[in-house]
BAROVO-663970 format. One record per residue (C-alpha): z, x, y; residue in three letters; residue number from 1. Coordinates in Angstrom, 3 decimals, m for minus. Last residue first. Layout:
<<Z, X, Y>, "ALA", NUM>
...
This chain:
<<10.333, 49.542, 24.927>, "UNK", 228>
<<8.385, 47.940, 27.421>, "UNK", 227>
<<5.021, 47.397, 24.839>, "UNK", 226>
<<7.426, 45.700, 22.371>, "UNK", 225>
<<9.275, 43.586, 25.195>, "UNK", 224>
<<6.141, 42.814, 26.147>, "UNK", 223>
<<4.517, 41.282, 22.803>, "UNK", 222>
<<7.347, 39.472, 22.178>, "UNK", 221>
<<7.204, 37.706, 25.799>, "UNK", 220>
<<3.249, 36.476, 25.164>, "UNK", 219>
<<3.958, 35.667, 21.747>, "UNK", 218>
<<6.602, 33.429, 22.649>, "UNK", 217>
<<5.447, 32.240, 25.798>, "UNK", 216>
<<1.799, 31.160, 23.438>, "UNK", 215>
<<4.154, 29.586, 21.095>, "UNK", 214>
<<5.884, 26.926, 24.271>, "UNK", 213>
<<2.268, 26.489, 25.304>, "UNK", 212>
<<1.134, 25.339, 22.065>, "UNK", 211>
<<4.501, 23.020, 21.625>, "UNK", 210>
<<4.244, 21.807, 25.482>, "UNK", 209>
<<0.306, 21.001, 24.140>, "UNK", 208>
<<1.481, 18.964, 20.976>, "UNK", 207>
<<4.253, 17.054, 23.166>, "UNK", 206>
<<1.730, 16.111, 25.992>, "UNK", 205>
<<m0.854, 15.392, 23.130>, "UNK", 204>
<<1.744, 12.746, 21.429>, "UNK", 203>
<<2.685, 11.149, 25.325>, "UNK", 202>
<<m1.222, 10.183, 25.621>, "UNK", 201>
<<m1.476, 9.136, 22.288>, "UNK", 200>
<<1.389, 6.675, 23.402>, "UNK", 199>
<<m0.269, 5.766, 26.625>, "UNK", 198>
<<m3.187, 5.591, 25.349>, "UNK", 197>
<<m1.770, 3.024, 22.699>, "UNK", 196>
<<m0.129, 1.015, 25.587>, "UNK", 195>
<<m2.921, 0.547, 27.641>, "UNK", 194>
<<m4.657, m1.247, 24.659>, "UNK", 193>
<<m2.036, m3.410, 23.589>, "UNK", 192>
<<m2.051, m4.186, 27.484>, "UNK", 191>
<<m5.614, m5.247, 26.795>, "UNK", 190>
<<m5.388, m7.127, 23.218>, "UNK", 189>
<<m2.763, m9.139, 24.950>, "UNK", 188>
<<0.926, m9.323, 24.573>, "UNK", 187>
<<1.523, m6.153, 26.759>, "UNK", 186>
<<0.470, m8.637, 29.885>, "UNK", 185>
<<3.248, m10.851, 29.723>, "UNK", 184>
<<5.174, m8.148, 31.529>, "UNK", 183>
<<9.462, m8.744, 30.727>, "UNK", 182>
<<11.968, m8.711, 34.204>, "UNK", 181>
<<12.742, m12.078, 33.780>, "UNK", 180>
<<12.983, m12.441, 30.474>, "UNK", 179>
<<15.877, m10.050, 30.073>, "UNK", 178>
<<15.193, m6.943, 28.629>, "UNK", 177>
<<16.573, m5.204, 25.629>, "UNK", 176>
<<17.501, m8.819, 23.399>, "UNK", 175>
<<18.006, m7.408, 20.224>, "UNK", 174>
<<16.878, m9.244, 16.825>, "UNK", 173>
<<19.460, m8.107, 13.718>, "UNK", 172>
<<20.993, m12.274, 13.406>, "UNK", 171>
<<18.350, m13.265, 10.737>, "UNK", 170>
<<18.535, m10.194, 8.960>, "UNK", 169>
<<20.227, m11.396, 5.500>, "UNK", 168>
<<17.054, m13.393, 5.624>, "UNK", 167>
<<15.089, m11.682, 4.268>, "UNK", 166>
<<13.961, m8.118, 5.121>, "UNK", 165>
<<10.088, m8.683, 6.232>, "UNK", 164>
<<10.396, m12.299, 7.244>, "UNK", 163>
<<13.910, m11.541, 8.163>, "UNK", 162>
<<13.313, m9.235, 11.084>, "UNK", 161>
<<11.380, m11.732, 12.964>, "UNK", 160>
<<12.203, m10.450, 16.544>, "UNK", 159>
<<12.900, m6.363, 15.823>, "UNK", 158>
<<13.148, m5.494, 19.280>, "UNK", 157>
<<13.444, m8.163, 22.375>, "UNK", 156>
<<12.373, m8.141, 26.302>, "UNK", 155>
<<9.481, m10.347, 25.407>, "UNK", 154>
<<6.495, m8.537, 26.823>, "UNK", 153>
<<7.645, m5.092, 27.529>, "UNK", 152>
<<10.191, m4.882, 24.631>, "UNK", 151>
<<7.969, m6.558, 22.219>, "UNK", 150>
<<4.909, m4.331, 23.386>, "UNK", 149>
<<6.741, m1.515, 23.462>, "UNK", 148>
<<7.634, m2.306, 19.475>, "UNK", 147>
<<4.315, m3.264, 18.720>, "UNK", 146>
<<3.349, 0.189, 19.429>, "UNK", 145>
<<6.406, 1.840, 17.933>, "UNK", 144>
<<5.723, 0.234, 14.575>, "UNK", 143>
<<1.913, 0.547, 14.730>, "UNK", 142>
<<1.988, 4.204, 14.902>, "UNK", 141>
<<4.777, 4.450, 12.594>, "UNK", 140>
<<2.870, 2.707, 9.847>, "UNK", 139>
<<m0.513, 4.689, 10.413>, "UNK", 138>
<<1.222, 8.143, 9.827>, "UNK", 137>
<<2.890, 6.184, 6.914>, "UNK", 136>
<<m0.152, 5.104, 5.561>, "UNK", 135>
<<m2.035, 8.915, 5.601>, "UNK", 134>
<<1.181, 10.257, 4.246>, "UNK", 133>
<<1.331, 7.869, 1.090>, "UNK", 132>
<<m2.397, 7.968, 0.800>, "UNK", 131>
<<m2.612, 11.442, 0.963>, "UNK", 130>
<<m0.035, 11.946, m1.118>, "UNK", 129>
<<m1.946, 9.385, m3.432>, "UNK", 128>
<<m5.126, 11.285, m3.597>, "UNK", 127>
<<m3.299, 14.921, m3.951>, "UNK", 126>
<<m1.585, 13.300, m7.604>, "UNK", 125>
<<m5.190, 11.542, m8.547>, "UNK", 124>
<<m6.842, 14.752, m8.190>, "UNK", 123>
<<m9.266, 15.592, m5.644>, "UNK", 122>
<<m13.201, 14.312, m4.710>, "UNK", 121>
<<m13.471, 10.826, m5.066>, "UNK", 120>
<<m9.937, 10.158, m3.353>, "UNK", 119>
<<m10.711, 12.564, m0.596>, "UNK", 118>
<<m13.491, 11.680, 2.082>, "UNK", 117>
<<m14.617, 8.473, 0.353>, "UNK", 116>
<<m11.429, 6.545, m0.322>, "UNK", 115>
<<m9.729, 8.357, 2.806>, "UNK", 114>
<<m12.631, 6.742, 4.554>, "UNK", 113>
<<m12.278, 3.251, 2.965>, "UNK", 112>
<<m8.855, 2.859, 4.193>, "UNK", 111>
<<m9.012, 4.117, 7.529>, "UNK", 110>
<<m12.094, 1.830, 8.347>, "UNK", 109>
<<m10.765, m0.821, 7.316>, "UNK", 108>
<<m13.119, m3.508, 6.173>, "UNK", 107>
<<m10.682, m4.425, 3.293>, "UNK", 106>
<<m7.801, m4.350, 5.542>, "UNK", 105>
<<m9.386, m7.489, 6.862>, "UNK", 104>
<<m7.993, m9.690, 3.917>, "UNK", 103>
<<m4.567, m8.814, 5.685>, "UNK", 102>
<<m5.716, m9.578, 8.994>, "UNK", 101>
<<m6.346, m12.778, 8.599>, "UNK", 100>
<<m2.643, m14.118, 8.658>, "UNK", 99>
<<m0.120, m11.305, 9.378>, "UNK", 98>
<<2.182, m13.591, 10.267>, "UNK", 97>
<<1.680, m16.534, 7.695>, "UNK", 96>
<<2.248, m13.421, 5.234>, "UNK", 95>
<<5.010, m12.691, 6.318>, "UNK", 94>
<<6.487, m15.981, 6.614>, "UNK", 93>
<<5.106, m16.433, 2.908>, "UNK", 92>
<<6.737, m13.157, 1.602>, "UNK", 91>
<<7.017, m13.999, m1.884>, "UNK", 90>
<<3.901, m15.409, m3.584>, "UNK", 89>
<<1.624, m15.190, m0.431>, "UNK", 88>
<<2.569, m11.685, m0.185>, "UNK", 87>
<<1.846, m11.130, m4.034>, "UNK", 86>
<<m1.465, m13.185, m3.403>, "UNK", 85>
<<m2.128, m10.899, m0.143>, "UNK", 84>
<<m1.229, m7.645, m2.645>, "UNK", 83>
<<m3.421, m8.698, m5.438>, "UNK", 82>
<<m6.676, m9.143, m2.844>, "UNK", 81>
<<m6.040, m5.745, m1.008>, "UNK", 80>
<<m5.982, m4.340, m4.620>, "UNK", 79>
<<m9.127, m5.929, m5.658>, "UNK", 78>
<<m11.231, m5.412, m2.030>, "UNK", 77>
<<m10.602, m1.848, m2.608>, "UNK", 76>
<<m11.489, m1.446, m5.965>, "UNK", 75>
<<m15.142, m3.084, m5.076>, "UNK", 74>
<<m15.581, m1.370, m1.933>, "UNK", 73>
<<m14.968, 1.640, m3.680>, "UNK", 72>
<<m17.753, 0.741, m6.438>, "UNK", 71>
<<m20.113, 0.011, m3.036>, "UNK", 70>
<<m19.515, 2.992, m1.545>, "UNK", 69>
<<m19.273, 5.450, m5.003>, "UNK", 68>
<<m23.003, 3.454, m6.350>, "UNK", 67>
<<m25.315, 6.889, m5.615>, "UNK", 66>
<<m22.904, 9.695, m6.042>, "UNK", 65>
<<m22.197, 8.396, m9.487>, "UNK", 64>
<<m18.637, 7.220, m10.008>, "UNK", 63>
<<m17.124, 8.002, m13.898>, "UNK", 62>
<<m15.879, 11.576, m12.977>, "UNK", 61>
<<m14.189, 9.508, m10.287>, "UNK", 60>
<<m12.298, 7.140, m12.425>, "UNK", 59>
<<m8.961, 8.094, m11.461>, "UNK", 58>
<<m9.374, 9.266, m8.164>, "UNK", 57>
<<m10.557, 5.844, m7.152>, "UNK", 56>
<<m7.260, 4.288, m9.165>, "UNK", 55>
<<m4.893, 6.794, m6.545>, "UNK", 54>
<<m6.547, 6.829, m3.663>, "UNK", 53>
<<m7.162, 2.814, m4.143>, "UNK", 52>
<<m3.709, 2.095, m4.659>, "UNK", 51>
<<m1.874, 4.460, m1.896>, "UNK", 50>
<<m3.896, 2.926, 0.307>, "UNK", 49>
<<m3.378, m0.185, m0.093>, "UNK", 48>
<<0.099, m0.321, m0.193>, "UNK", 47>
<<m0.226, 2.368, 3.148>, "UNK", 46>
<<m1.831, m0.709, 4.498>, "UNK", 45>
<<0.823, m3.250, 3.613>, "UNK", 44>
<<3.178, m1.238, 4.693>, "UNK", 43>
<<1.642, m0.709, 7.910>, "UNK", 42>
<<0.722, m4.459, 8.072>, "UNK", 41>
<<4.284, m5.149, 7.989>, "UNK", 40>
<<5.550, m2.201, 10.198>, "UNK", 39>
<<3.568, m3.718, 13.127>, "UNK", 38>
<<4.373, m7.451, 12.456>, "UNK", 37>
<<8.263, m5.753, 12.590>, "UNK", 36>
<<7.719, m4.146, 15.842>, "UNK", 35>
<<6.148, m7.279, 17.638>, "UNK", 34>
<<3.045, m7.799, 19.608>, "UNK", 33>
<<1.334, m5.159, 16.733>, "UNK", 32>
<<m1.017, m7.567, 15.054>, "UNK", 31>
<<m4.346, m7.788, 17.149>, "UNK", 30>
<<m4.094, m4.034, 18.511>, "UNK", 29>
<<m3.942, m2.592, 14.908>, "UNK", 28>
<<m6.139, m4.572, 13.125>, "UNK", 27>
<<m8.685, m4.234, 15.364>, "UNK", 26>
<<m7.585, m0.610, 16.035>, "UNK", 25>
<<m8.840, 0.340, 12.491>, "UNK", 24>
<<m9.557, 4.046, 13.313>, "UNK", 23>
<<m8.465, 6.101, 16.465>, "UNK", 22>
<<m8.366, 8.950, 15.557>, "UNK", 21>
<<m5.462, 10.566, 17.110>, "UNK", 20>
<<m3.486, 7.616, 17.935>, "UNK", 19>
<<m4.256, 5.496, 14.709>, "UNK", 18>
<<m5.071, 7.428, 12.051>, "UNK", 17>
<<m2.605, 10.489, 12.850>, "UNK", 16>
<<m3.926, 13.615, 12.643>, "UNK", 15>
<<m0.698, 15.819, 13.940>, "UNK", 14>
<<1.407, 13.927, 13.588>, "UNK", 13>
<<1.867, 11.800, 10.145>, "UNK", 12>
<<m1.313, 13.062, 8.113>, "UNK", 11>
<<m1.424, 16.631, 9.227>, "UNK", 10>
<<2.810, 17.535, 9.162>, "UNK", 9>
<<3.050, 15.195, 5.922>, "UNK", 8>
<<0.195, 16.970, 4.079>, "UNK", 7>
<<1.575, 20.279, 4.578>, "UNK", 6>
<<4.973, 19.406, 3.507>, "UNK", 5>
<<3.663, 18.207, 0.060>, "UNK", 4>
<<1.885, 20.709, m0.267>, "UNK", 3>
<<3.927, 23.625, 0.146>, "UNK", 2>
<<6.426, 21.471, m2.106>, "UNK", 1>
């Protein structure tokens, strides 16, 4: 459990892939113009992720030092194939959505470093938390990132709902802004860029208010022991 809840607090805040890192923003900055294209290639990624960690770890005893990049390349490049033919298969809106990008999860750089940092090295079970945790980090990133730029540049959350939930969600878009007031430039690569800093920006104000708020602590425990 220790584990478990360590992992979470490093992967999903406080080293988070995409606005602490800063890995696979390609990906990242090229999909996200909606919240639900966001949380598709999240899940999608942490898919991926949590397939390679986990079959990598596996057969690690079996991976010389010499071939492990080009034998993870291999398993990686397999399970990001399986899952665009299953996407193909079942979520074809999806899929048309994401486009490209799926097949470029293979060259991400997130995917193949947790690959080569941890899954050769640790146990199949601390692989695939890390995995899980590392892809949801990644997920929520990209979900509130596409959905300021959805907000900002369309005036709507959770457009295209259905493609990822069926179409039992056809009616769940919100209209938050009217069309009007919406900024066409949080479409483009550069507002996408804006923003993310402005979201890793807000994630360091909260870690630093959280520092400051432990340092008070400390600082006002340790008078009130010297006073009395």
């Amino acid at each position: 459990m220790k584990l478990n809840k360590s992992l979470s607090i490093i992967k999903v805040w406080r080293n988070n892939s995409a606005l602490v890192q800063f890995l696979g923003l390609c990906p990242v900055l090229a999909v996200t113009s909606t919240a639900i294209n966001g949380l598709s290639l999240g899940f999608a990624t942490t898919l991926v992720l949590v397939c390679t960690n986990t079959v990598i770890s596996f057969f690690r005893k079996f991976i010389s030092k010499d071939t492990r990049i080009p034998i993870c390349m291999m398993i990686i490049s397999s399970m990001v194939s399986c899952i665009e033919m299953l996407l193909h298969a079942w979520a074809f809106n999806l899929y048309n959505s994401l486009g490209i990008f799926i097949s470029l999860i293979v060259t991400n750089c997130i995917v193949l470093g947790r690959a080569d940092s941890v899954a050769i090295k640790n146990t199949p079970f601390f692989s695939f938390l890390d995995g899980l945790y590392t892809g949801i980090g990644a997920s929520i990133a990209m979900f509130f990132l596409g959905a300021v730029r959805e907000i900002l540049g369309n005036g709507t959350l959770f457009n295209g709902s259905e493609k990822l939930f069926g179409n039992w969600f056809s009616f769940f878009p919100i209209q938050v802004l009217d069309q009007h007031y919406t900024l066409l430039l949080s479409l483009f690569p550069s507002g996408g860029f804006i923003i993310l800093a402005l979201l890793s920006a807000c994630k360091h104000f909260l870690d630093n208010r959280k520092n400051d708020d432990k340092n008070s602590d400390v600082y006002n425990n340790c008078c009130k022991k010297y006073l009395h």
